[in-house]
N, C-alpha and C positions, 0 to 999 in steps of 0.2 A: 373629132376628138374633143372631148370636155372635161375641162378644168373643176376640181373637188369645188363645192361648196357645202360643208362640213355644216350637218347640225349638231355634232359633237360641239363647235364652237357656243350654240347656244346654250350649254349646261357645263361647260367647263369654267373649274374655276381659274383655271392657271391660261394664262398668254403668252405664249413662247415667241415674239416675234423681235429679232435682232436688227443689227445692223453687220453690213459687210467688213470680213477680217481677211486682205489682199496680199500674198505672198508670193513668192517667186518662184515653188515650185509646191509639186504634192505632198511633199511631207517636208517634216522641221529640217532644218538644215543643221549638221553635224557641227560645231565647234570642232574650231583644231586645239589640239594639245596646248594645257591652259600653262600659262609661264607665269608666276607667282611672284617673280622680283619686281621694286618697286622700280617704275618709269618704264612699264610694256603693260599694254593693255588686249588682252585676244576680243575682235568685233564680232558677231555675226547678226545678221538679218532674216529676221526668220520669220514666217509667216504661215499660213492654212490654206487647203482651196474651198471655194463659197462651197453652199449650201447648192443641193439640186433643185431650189424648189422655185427657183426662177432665173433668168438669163442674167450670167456676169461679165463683164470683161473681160478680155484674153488678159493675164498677170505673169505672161513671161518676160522678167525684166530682162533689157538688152546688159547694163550695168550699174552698178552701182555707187552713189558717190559719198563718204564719208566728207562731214565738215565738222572741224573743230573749231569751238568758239572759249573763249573767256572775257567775261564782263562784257557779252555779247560782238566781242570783234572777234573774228574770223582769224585764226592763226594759222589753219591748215586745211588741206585738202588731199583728200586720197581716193585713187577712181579703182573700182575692182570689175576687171574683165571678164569675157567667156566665160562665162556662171561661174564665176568665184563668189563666194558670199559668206566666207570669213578672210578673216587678214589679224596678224600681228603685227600691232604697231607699237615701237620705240622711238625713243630719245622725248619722253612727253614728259612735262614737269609732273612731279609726286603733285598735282595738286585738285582741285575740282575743275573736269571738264562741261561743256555739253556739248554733247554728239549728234549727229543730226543725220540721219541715212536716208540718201534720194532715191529710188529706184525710179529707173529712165523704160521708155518702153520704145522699139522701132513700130510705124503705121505705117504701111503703104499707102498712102495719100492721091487718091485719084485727080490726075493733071499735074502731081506736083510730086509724085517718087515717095520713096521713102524718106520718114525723118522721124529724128526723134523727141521725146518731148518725156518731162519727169511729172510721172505720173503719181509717183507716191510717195510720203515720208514717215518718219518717225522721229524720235528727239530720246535720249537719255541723259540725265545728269549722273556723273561717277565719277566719284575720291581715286583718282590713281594711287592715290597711298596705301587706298584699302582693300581694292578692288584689282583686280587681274584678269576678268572677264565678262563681260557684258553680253545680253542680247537686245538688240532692238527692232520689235516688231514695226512694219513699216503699214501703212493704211490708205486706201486713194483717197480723193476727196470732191465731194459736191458741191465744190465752190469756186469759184476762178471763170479760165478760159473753157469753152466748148471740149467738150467729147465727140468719137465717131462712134458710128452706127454701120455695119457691112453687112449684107444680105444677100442669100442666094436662094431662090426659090423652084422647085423641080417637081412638072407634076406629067402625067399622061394628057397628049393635049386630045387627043377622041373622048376622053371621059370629063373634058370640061369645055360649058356654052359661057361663064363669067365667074371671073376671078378676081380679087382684090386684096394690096394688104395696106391696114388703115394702123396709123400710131398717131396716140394721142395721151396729153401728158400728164400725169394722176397728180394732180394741184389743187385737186377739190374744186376748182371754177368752172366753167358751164362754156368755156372761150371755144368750145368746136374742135371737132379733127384737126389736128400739126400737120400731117400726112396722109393723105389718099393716093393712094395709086391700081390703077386696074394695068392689071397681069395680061387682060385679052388684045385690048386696041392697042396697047403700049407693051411689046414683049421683052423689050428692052428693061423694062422696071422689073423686070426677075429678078435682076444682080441690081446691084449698085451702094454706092456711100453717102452717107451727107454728113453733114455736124448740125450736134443737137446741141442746145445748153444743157448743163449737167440736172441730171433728174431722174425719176422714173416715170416711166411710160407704160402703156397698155399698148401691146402690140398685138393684132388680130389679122390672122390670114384665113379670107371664106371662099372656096370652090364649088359652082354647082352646075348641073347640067339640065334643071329643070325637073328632076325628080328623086336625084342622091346630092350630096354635099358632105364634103370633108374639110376640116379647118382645126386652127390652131390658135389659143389664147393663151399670151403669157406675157408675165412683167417685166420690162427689159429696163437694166439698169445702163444710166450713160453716168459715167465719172469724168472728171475734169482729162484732157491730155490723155484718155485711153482709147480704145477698141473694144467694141464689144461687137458679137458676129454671132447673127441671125440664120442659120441655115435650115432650112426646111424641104426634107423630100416626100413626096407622096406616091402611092401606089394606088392602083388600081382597087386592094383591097381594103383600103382607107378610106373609101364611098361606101355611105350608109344612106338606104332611102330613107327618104322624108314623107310625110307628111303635111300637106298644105290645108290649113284653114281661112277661109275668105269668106266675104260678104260685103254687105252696103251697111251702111248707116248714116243717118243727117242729124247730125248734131248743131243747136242753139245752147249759147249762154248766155240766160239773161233775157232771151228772147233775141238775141245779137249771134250773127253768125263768127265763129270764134276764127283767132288768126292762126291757129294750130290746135288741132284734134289730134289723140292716140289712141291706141285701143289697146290694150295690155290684159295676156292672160295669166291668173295666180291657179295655185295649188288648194287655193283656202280663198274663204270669202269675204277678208279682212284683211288681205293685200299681205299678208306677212310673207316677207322672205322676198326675193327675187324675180321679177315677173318669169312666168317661160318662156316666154316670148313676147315680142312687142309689133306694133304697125302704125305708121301714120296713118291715119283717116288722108284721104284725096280730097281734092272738091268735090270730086264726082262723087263721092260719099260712099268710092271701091275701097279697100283693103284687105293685105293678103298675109299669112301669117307661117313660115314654114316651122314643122317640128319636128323632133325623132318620133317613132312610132312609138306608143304603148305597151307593155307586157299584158294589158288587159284592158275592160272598158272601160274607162278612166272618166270622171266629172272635171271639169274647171272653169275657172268661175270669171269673168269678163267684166272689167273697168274702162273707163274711158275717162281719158281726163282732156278738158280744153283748158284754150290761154288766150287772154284778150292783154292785151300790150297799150300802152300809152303812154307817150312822152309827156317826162315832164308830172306825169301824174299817179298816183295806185295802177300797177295792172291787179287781174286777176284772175287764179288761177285755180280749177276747182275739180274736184275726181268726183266720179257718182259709179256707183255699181250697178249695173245693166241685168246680171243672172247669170244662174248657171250653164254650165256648156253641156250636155250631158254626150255619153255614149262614145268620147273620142278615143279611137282604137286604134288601129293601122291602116285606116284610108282616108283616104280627102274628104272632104265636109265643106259645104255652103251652108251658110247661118245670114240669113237676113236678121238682122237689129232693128231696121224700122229707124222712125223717129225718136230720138232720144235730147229730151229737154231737159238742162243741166241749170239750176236756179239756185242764189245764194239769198243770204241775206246776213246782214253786219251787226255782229256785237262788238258795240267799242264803249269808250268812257273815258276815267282818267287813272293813277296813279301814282303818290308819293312815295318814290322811293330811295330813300338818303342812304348813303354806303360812308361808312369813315373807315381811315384802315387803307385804301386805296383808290385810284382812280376809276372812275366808273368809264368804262368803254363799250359797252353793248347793252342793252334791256330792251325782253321782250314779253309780250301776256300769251299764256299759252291755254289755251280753253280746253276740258273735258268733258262729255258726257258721263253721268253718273247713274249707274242702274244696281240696285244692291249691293253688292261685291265686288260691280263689274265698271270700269269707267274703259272709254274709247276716245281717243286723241282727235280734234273736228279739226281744230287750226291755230295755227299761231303769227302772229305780228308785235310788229316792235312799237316799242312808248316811243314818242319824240318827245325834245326835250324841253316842252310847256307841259308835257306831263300825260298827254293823250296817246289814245291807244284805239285800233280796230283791227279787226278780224272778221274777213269771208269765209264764210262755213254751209254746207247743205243745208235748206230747213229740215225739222224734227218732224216723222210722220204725227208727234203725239208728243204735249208737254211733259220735258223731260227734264232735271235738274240737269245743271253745266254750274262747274265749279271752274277757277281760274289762280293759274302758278303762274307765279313771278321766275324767270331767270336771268340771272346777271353774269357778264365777261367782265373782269377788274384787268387794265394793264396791268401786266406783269405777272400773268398767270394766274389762273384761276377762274372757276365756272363754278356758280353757285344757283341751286334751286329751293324757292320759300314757295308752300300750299297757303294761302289766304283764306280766310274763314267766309269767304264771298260766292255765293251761289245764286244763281236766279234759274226762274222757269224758264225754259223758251223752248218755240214750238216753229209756225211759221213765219213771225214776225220780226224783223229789226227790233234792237235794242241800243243804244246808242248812249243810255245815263249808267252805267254803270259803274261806281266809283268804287276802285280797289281798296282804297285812307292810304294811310300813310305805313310805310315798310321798310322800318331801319334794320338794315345792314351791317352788323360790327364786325371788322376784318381786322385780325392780329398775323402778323408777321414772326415765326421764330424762326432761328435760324445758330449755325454752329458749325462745326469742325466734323470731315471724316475722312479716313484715309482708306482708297477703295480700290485695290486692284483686282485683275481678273488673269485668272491663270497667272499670275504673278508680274503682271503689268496693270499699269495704269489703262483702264477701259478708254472707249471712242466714246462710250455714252453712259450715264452712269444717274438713275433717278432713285429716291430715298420716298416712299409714299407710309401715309402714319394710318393707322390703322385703329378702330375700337374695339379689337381682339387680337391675342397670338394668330389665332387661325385664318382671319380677314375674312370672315364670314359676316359682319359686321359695317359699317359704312367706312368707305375709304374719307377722314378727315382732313386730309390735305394731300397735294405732291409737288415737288420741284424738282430741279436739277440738281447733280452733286458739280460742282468745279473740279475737276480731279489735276488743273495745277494747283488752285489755288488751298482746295481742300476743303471748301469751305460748300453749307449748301442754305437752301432758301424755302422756307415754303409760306403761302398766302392762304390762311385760313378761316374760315369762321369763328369768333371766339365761343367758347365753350362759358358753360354760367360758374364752372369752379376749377379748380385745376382735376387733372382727367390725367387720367394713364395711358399713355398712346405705344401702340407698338411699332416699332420702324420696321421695315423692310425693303431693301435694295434690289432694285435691277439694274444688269449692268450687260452690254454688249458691246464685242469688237468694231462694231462700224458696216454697211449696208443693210441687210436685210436677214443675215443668217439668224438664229437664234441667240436669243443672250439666256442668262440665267436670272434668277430670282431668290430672295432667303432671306429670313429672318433674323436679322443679328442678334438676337437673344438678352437684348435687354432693354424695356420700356425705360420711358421717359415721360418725366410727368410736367403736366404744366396743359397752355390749349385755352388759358383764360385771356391773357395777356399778353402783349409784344413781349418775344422772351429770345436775349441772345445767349451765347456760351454752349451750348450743348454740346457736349465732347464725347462722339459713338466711336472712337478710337481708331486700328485699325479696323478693316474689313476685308478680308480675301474670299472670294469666289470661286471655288474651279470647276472646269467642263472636262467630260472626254466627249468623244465622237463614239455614237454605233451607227453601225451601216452594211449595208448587205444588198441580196436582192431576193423578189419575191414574185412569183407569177403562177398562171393560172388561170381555170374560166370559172363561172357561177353561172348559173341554170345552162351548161353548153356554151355558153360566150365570153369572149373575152370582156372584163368591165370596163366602162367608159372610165372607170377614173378608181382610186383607191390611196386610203392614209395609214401607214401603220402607223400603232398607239402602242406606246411605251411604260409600261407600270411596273412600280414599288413593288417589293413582297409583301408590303400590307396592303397593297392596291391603291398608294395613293398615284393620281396618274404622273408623269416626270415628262414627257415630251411625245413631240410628235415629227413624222416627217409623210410629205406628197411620193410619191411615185414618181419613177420616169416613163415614158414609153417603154426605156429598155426594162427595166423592172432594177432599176437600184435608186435604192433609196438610203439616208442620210442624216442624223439627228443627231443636236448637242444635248447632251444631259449633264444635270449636275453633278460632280464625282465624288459619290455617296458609297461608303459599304455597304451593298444589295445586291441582292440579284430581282432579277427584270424579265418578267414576262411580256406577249404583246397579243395585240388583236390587231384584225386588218379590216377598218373601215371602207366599205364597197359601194361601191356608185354603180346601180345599173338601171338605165333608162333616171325613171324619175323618183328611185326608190334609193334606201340607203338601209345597210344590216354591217351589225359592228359585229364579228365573229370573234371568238376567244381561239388564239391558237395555242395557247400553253397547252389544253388538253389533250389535242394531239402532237405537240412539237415538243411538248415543255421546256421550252429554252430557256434557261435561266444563265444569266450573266453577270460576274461581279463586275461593276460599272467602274468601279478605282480606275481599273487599268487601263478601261474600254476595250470596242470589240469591232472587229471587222471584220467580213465574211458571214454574216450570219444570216445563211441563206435559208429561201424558204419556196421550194421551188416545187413546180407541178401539183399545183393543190387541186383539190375540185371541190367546189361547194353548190348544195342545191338550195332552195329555198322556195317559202310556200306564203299563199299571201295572207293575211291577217287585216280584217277591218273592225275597227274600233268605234262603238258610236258611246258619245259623252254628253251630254250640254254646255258645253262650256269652248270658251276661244281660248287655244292657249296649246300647248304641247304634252303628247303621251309620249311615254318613256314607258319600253318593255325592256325588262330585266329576265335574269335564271336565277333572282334568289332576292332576298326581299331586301329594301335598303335600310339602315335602320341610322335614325338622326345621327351617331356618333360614328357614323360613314362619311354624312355631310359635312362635321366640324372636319375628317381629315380626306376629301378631297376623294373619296373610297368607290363610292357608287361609280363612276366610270367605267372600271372593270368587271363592273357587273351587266352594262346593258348589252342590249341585242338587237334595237331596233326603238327607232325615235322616231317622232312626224309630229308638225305645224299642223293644225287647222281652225274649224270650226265644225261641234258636234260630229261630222265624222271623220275618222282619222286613217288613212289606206298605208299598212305597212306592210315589210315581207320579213321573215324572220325565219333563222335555219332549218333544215327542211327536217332536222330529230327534236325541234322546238315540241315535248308534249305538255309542260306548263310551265306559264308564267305569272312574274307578277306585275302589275301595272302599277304608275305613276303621275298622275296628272296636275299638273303645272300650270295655272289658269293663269289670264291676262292681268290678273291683281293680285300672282305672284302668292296665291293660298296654293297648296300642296295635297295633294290627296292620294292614298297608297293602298292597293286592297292589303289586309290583312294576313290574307291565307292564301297560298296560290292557285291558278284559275287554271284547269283543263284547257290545253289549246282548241278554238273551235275556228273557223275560215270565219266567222261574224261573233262579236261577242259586243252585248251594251251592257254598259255599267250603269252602276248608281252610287254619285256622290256621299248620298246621307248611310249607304253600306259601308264606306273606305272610309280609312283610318286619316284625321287629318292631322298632319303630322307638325310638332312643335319645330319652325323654324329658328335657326339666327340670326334671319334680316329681319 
């Protein structure tokens, strides 16, 4: 089984990704009969279930505990039993309360029984004078004491020679696997519990017998004082042969035998995107690489990178590209690599660069290669703070201009990027005098009032990013957090040389990982020259509904490794998206706009990916006010036929059914137009519906120029373009 990894994400402009909104059951919880006299308040606790698109905690609360506070002491307590999750309460002074709802959960705690432990809260402030009925959404939380982890794993033991499931914890640090456990020598490690600190993890379970493998990859949330359960079964039908690629290779860096070698296969010859696969190099200079099979005979293109280590001193770490793979299809393959000499050499110098505005906490020099329109990323390293700077990079087959950007991290938010007007030749040689001058930095702080609820509560996460267009097709000028008690928010920006018209825009989410929303409050704000306090963007409301259904099906005969439905506007601007389950239901918040909403279903098979439009045959349309569940989409069959694209250029084709035209791009439109995307270099392998008889194509180079044929193109199984024929289209970045 394989987990989406979405090139939709790489041309979308919108990011749907939340935080978890934890409730105590599957739908809102009813209020009882609201009693309107003053000194009775009706409670309830009301909440959502996560998102399908990764593992949550069990959220059935055992009880609930209301706490009444004023002037912060504690005046009352009231506990609600056996799934009660409203109460009328009396005898409460006419005055201002805060409320505080605990919801408790029972764990079956292995060696130690059951117990229970309060998992989740929420807080409302309410005028009993004015007010007669409250709701208080309650939220778990990623901070405190340990969460649990419960696992049971079930598989055919004749269809499996090694098994293992490894959790490790998504921190962004390099600290190694939390958890390994093999399933074979230890059969015991099939079930069991631990306690994790609160976080999210990558959990990956891999079955193999030496020649099929089945497995599972998914993000497992641990909350403070909860449960979250890990069950996994497998069948027989759940092993897919593999493919093994191996071979030798002896790797030097430097002329020095390195402390770690790897050998990593891409789709493209510029490393973009995801390796397929990876392998340590051995000493023996063995490695072995398994994959799914191919729909056809497939090229891929082979990296290696080594690591020399040293205490106390620079390591260094350096990738060289090796060549193509050619002809990998659905058999095993031996590739001798031979000798492979991996050689750097250092461009370093110095750098002044003064920041006022804020604290300076990270600076680094980032080098590119510069070839007409086209620059490639060599390497980057950090200033220390006398001012000097170096960088280990491949030598240049041929002197090549390399320019050099400055980036800077200020405590307290914010990441800034300056291009410097500094370029030198280099070829094979070390350069080491290269002086950046001097690079002032001017950072202005504004900041101001906003009052930002979602679905009619105060959000778990709530950011204000300003914008150099209504439409954010332009550069994001700053972002910060909103305080949603205090109300107030922050951002840390570059100054601007006059005052500047900025547009805000809010995202706001309930808390873990579900989706939040996005929007434009509808009125700029000027200023971006100066420290500037006061801004006052008033209220802000937000709201979502849920659509959700299920959808299944095969594509060429099979069922797909993986699939996303994509949710669009009646103008096509895109609104949201949701993953797939195995079972086929899927699960999305959208914003709750007067629309109707057609969708496609982005497909994953093998190493291909085709965005299908099913309005045409489904036309589902949905007014999203109300939202919508059940909207199934079942027993589809789709075929499709391959399409190879040659270009000169690095960068991404985008195949559409109709031509995009820029005033699609200002509203977010082209999405529902394509049919098939791909990364590479010069050729591009796509597969596209199988009544595809013309398209039009879209090329998106690595220095972000845009090029669109004009007319559309007859489908042919190979088609090569020409750049100086396609229309290159006026962006707004």
């Amino acid at each position: 089984m394989k987990r989406n990894n979405s090139l939709f994400a790489v041309v979308s402009a919108v990011s749907l990704w939340g935080l978890l909104f934890l409730g105590g059951c599957s739908n809102l919880l009813t209020p009882s009969q609201q009693d309107t006299s003053t000194g009775k308040v009706t409670i309830s606790v009301i909440g959502e279930d996560a998102a399908a698109r990764t593992l949550y905690p069990d959220a059935q609360f055992s009880k609930y505990e209301l706490i009444f506070k004023q002037g912060g002491e504690v005046k009352r307590i009231e506990t609600l039993l056996n799934g009660k999750a409203s109460v009328v309460i009396t005898g409460l002074a006419a005055e201002v309360w805060d409320i505080t709802a605990v919801g408790y959960v029972e764990i079956l705690v292995e060696r130690e029984g059951k117990k229970e432990f309060a998992a989740a809260e929420g807080t409302q402030t309410v005028d009993i004078a004015t007010n007669s009925s409250i709701s208080i959404p309650i939220s778990a939380t990623q901070e405190g004491p340990d969460g649990y982890l419960s696992w049971n794993i079930s598989f055919p033991e004749e269809k499996v020679d090694s098994a293992y499931l490894q959790l490790t914890l998504m921190d962004g640090s390099w600290g190694g696997t939390d958890i390994y456990l093999n399933l074979i020598s230890a059969p015991e490690n099939r079930s069991g519990q631990t306690s994790l600190p609160p976080g999210y993890y990558l959990a990956q379970v891999r079955l193999e017998n030496g020649y099929q493998e089945a497995g599972h990859t998914e993000v497992i949330h641990i909350y403070s004082n909860m449960e979250t359960r890990a069950d996994y079964t497998y069948t027989a039908g759940d092993f897919a042969d593999f493919i093994t690629l191996s071979g030798t290779a002896t790797v030097k860096l430097n002329n020095v035998t390195p402390d770690f070698t790897q050998i990593s296969l891409f789709a493209n010859e510029n490393r973009n995107g995801n390796p397929l696969g990876s392998s340590r190099i051995n000493p023996d200079g063995t490695w072995s690489i398994n994959l799914l099979p191919f729909a056809s005979s497939t090229t891929l293109y082979a990296w290696v990178s080594a690591n020399i280590y040293t205490i106390g001193g620079p390591s260094i770490s350096q990738w060289k590209y090796v060549g193509p793979i050619d002809n990998i299809y659905n058999a095993n393959k031996t590739i001798p690599l031979g000798n492979i000499d991996i050689n750097t050499i250092t461009l370093g110098g110095t750098a002044n660069v003064t920041v006022t505005g804020a604290t300076l906490q990270y600076l680094q020099v980032t080098a590119y290669s510069q070839s007409g329109n086209y620059s490639s990323w060599l390497g980057s390293g950090p200033v220390d703070s006398s001012g000097h700077w170096s960088i280990n990079v491949s030598p240049l087959n041929a002197s090549t201009e390399v320019r050099f950007d400055i980036s800077v991290n200020a405590l307290g938010g914010g990441y800034f990027e300056r291009e410097t007007e500094i370029t030198r030749s280099v070829s094979t040689t070390s350069i080491l005098d290269i002086d950046l001058g001097s690079i002032p930095l001017n950072l202005i702080t504004l900041s101001g009032t906003a009052n930002v609820t979602y679905n009619g509560f105060p959000p778990a996460n709530a950011q204000l990013s300003l914008y150099a267009n209504e439409n954010r097709n332009g550069d994001q000028l700053g972002r910060g957090q909103i305080n949603t008690s205090t109300r107030t928010w922050s951002i840390l920006m570059e100054a601007q040389s006059s005052p500047t018209t900025l547009y805000p825009w809010v995202y706001v989410s309930s808390g873990g990982s579900s989706p939040g929303q996005e929007k434009y409050i509808g009125t700029p704000i000027t200023g971006g020259n100066v420290t500037q306090d006061g801004f006052t963007l008033g209220n802000i409301d937000i709201s979502s509904v849920t659509l959700s259904g299920t959808i299944s099906g095969t594509v060429d005969g099979k069922s797909p490794d993986g699939a996303t439905v994509l949710a669009f506007a009646a103008d096509n601007t895109f609104i949201g998206e949701a993953g797939v389950q195995a079972s086929g239901n899927w699960s999305m918040s959208v914003e709750a706009i007067n629309t109707t909403v057609h969708f496609s279903v982005l497909i994953e098979q093998g190493y291909s990916q085709v965005l299908i439009p099913l309005d045409s045959s489904y036309n589902r349309t949905i007014t999203v006010s109300s939202g919508a569940s059940g909207i199934n989409m079942n027993g589809l069959s789709f075929t499709t036929k391959s399409l190879t694209v040659t270009v000169p250029v690095i960068g991404m084709v985008i195949v559409t059914n109709s031509k995009i035209l820029s005033s699609d791009i200002s509203q977010e439109a082209p999405y529902s137009k394509i049919i098939a995307m791909a990364q590479g270099v010069n050729s591009f392998a796509l597969r596209v519906p199988q009544d595809t008889s013309s398209v039009y194509f879209t090329v998106m180079t690595e220095s972000n120029d845009v090029y669109m044929s004009s007319s559309a193109v007859n489908y042919a199984a190979s088609i090569t373009l020409n750049l100086s024929q396609m229309e290159k289209l006026s962006m707004p970045w």
